[in-house]
C-alpha positions in Angstrom: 141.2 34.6 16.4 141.8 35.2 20.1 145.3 36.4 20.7 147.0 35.8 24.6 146.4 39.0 26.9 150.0 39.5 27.7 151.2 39.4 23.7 148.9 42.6 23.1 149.5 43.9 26.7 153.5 43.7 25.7 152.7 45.6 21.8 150.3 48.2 23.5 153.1 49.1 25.4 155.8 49.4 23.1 153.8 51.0 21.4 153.0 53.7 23.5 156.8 54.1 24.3 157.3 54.0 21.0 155.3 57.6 20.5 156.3 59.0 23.9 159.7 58.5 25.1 161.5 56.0 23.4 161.4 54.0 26.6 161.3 49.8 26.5 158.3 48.4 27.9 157.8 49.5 32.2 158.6 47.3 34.5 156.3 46.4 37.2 156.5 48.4 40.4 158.6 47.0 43.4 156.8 45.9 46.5 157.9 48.4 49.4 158.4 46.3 52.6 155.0 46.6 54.8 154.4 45.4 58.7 151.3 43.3 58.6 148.3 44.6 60.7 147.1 41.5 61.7 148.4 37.7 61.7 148.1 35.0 58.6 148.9 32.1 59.2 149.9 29.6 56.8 148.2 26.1 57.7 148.5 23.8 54.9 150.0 23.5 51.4 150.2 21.2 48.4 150.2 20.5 44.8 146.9 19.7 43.2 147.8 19.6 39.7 149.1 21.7 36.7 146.9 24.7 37.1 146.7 26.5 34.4 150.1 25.7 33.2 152.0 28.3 30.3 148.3 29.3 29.7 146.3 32.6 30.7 143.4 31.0 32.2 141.5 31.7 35.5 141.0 28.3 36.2 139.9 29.2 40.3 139.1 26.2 42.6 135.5 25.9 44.2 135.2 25.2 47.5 132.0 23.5 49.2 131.2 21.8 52.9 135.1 21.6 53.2 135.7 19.9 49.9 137.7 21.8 47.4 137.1 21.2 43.8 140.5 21.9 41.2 140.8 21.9 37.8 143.6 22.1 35.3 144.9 22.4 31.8 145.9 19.0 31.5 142.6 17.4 31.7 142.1 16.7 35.5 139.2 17.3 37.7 140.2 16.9 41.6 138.4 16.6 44.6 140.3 17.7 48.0 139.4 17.5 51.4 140.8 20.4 53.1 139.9 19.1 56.8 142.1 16.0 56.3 144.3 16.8 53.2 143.5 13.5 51.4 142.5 13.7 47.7 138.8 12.2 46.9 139.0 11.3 43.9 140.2 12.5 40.4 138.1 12.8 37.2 139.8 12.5 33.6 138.2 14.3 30.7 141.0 13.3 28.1 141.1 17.1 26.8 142.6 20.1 27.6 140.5 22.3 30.1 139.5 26.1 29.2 137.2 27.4 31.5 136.7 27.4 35.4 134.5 25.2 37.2 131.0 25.9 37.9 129.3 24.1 40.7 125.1 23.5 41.1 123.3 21.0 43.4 126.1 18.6 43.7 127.3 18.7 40.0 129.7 19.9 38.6 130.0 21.4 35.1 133.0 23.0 33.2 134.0 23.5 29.5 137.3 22.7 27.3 139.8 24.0 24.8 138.2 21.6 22.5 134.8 22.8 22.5 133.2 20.7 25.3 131.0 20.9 28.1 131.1 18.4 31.2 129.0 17.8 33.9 130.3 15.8 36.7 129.1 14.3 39.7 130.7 16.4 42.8 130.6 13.2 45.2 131.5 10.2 43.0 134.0 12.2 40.2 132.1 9.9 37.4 130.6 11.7 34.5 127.0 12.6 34.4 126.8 14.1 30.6 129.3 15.2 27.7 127.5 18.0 25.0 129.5 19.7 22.6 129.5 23.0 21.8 130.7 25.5 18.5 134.3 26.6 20.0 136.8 26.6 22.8 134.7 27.1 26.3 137.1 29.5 28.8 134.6 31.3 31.0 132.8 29.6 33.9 128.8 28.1 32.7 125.8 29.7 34.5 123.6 27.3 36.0 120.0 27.0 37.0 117.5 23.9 37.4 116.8 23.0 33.6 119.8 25.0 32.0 123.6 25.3 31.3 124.3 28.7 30.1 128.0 28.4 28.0 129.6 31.2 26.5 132.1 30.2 23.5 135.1 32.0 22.2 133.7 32.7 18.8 130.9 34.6 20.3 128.4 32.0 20.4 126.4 31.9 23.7 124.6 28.1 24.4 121.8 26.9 26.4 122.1 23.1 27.6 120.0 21.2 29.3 120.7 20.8 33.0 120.1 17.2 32.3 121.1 15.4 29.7 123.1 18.4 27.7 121.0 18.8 24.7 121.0 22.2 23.0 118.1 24.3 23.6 119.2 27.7 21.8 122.1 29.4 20.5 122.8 33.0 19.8 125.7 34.2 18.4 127.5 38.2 18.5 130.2 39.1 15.5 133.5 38.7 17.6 136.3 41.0 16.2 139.1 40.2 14.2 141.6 41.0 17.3 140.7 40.4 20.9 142.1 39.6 23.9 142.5 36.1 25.5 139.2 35.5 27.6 135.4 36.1 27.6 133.1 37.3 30.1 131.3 34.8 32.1 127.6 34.4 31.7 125.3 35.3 34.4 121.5 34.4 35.2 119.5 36.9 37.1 115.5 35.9 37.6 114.6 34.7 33.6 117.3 36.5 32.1 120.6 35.6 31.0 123.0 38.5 30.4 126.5 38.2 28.3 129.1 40.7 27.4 131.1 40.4 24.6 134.5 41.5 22.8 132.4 44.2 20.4 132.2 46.2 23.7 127.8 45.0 24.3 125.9 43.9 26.9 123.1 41.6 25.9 120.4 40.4 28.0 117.9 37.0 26.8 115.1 35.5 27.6 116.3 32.3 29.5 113.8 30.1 28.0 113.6 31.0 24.6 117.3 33.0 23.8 115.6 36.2 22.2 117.2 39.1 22.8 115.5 41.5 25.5 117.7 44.8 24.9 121.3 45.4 24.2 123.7 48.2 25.2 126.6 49.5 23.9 128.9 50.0 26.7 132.0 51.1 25.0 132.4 52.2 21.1 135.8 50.8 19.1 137.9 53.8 18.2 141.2 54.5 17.0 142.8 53.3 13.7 145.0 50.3 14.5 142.9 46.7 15.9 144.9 47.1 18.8 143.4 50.8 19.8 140.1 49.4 18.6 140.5 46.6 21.3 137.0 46.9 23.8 136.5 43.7 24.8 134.4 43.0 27.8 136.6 40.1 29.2 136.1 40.9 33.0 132.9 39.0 34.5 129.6 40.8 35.2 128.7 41.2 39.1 125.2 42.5 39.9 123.4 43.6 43.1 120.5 45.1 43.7 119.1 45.2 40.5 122.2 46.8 38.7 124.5 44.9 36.5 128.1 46.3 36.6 130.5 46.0 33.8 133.8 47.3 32.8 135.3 46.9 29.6 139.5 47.0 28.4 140.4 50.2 27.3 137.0 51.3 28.0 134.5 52.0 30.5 133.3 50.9 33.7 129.2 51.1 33.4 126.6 50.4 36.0 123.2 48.9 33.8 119.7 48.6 35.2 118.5 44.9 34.3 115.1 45.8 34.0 115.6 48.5 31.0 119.2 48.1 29.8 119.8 52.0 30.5 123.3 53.4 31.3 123.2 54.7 35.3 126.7 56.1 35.0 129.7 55.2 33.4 133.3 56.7 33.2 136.9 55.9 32.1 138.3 53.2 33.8 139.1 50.2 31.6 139.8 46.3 32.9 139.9 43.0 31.5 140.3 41.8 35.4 137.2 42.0 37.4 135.9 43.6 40.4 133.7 42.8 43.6 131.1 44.7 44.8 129.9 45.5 48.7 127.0 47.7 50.0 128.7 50.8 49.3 131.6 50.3 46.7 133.2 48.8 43.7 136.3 47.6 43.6 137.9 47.7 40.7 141.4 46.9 39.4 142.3 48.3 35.9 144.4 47.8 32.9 147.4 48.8 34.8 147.1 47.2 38.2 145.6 50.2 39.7 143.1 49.1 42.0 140.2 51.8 42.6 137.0 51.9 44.7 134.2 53.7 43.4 131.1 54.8 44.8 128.2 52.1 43.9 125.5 54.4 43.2 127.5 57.0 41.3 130.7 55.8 40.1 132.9 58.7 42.4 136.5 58.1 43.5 136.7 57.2 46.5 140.5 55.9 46.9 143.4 55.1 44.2 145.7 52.4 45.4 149.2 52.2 42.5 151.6 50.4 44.7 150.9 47.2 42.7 151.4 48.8 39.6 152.0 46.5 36.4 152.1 43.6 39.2 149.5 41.7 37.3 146.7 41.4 39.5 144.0 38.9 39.9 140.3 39.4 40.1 139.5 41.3 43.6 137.5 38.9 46.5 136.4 40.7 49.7 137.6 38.9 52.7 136.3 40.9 56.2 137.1 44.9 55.7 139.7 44.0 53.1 140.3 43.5 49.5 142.2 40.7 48.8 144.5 40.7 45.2 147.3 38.3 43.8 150.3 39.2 41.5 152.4 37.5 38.9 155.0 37.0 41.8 152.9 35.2 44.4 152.3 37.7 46.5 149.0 38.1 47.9 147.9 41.5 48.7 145.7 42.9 52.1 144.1 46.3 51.5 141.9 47.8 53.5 138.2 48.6 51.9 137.6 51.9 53.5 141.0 53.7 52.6 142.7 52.2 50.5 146.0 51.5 52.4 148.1 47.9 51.9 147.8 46.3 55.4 149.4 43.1 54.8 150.6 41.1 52.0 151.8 37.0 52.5 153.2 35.2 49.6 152.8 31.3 48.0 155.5 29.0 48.1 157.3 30.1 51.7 158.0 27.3 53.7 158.1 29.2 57.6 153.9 28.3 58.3 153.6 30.2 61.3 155.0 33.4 59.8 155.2 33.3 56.1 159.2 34.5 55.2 158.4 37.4 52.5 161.7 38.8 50.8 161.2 41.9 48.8 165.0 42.0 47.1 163.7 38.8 45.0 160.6 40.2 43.6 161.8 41.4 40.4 162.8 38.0 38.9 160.0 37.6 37.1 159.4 33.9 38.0 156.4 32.9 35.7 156.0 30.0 38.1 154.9 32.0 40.7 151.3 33.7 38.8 148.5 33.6 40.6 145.7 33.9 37.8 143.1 32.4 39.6 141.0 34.4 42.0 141.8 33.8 45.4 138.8 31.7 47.4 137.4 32.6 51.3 135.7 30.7 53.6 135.1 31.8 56.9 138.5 32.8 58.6 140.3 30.9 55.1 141.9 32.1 52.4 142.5 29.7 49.5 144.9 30.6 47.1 147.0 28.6 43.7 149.3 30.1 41.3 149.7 29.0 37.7 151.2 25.9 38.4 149.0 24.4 41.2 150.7 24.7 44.0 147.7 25.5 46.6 148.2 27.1 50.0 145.7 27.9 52.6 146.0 30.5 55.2 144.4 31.1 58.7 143.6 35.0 59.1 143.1 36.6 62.5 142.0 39.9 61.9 141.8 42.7 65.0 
């Protein structure tokens, strides 16, 4: 059974005090006070829903021809206009919601704690199909015309049909006893469909029939505890050009040719997080908040970045030359792509829209409230961002 991130996050670490030092558990690092480089501007704000609520789920918004799309815990699907800030309508599954929305050709789809998949229409809010599925659904479906790729918790990965929701194959990976709480997302690349999975493998499958292709072990379980045997591959997949790039907790980070399943390169940086990719680098923050970009073709070091150490990060986005990160605080984070250095940093829930009031001395609180766990959105000059609790606030950027 799936145990919450932050439970074996908190006994890894008292563990390791434990057999070093003595030391409790670290605290995370305090912010240093920053000028910002360029200006954000705070233009709207408002509460959407629950979010994710007590839960550790990535349940990010989706945001299409000014519309953004929410979801939350509780059970609601909303539809927001961001031009006029005027709810569209809300949708009501009547269970509790796992994974993040997914949307293709005007529909949405999404599963649930209770083992469900949904497909709803993006303009109306009504339901277009209910399927169920073998277990709890917490990663976002892959989508293509004529299939629903849905990756369960117990390991079994599902192919729907696009149109009515009927099963077309299942395949299924022996999930450890221990793991940690969330599962890599599915992703469909040409006729393949390629899934990671909490024994540390990367598994590619035909997309019409579900037979394995080739499968690569990207990390190897060692140590004699579960918890040092932890290799889970909960951070999702991102490809370009041709390469498939994966990191795993307490692992590796690997870059995978589709065509063949062979290794590139790989080394030692472990994440349960995510990264984004550009032209030239991966960004990539790890176990510990560190946040690292790495040569694309080779995997080399190009810049470390700790100031956010222990903060809790969120999944990377690229926004202009910056990467973009929250933290459990609700701070968001500016850094710049090409050195590494924290150019600005805004936070959720200040009131002063023009010039967004950030106070350092309260950052240590450790306000749950405040967790931003789903990965920031952009748009053009926008940046769309909701902690835990969905409170949503979107910010105008004018970078130099």
């Amino acid at each position: 059974m799936s145990r919450y991130v932050l439970i074996i996050f908190t006994l890894l670490l008292v563990l390791t005090g434990c057999a070093g030092s003595g030391t409790s558990v670290k605290p995370p690092k305090s912010l240093e006070p920053i000028k910002n480089q360029f200006v954000i501007r705070k233009i709207w704000q408002d509460d959407l829903g629950e979010g994710a609520s007590d839960y550790y789920l990535n349940l990010r918004p989706v945001l299409a021809n000014n519309i953004l799309f929410s979801i939350h815990f509780s059970g609601n699907v909303k539809a927001y206009n961001i031009t006029t800030n005027d709810e569209i309508w809300t949708f009501n599954t009547g269970s509790k919601i796992g994974s993040p929305l997914s949307l293709y050709k005007r529909v949405l789809y999404f599963g649930t704690s209770e083992g469900e998949v949904f497909a709803v229409d993006a303009k109306k809010g009504t339901l277009i199909w209910k399927s169920a599925v073998s277990s709890e659904v917490i990663s976002a479906p892959a989508v293509v015309d004529g299939y629903v790729i849905v990756r369960s918790v117990n390991g079994e990965l599902h192919s729907l049909s696009s149109k009515d929701g009927s099963l077309l194959w299942s395949n299924q990976q022996r999930t450890p006893s221990l793991t940690l709480r969330g599962t890599s997302a599915p992703i469909i690349y040409n006729d393949l469909v390629l899934n990671a999975y909490d024994n540390g493998k990367l598994i590619a499958y035909n997309l019409q029939t579900g037979n394995i292709l080739w499968q690569k072990e990207i990390v190897t379980a060692r140590g004699r505890s579960p918890l040092e045997r932890i290799v889970d591959i909960d951070a999702d997949l991102v490809i370009k050009d041709d390469v498939i790039y994966t990191t795993a907790f307490q692992g590796k980070i690997a870059a995978v040719q589709i065509g063949s399943g062979q290794i590139i390169w790989s080394r030692d940086i472990g994440s349960y997080i995510g990264m984004a990719v550009d032209a030239y680098r991966i960004y990539l923050a790890d176990s510990e908040s560190r946040l690292w970009a790495l040569d694309r073709n080779n995997g080399a070091t190009l810049w470390k970045q700790d100031a956010l150490l222990r903060r809790s990060l969120s999944k990377p986005v690229l926004h202009s030359g910056y990467v973009i990160v929250g933290d459990f605080n609700g701070f968001l984070h500016w850094i710049s792509r090409g050195n590494g250095k924290l150019e600005a940093r805004a936070r959720l829930k200040t009131f002063n829209y023009t010039n967004p009031e950030l106070d350092e001395s309260e950052d240590l609180i450790y306000p749950k409230t405040n967790d931003i766990l789903a990965t920031p959105i952009t748009a053009g000059n926008l940046l769309i961002a909701m902690d835990r609790h969905g409170t949503t606030e979107a910010y105008e950027i004018t970078y130099p």
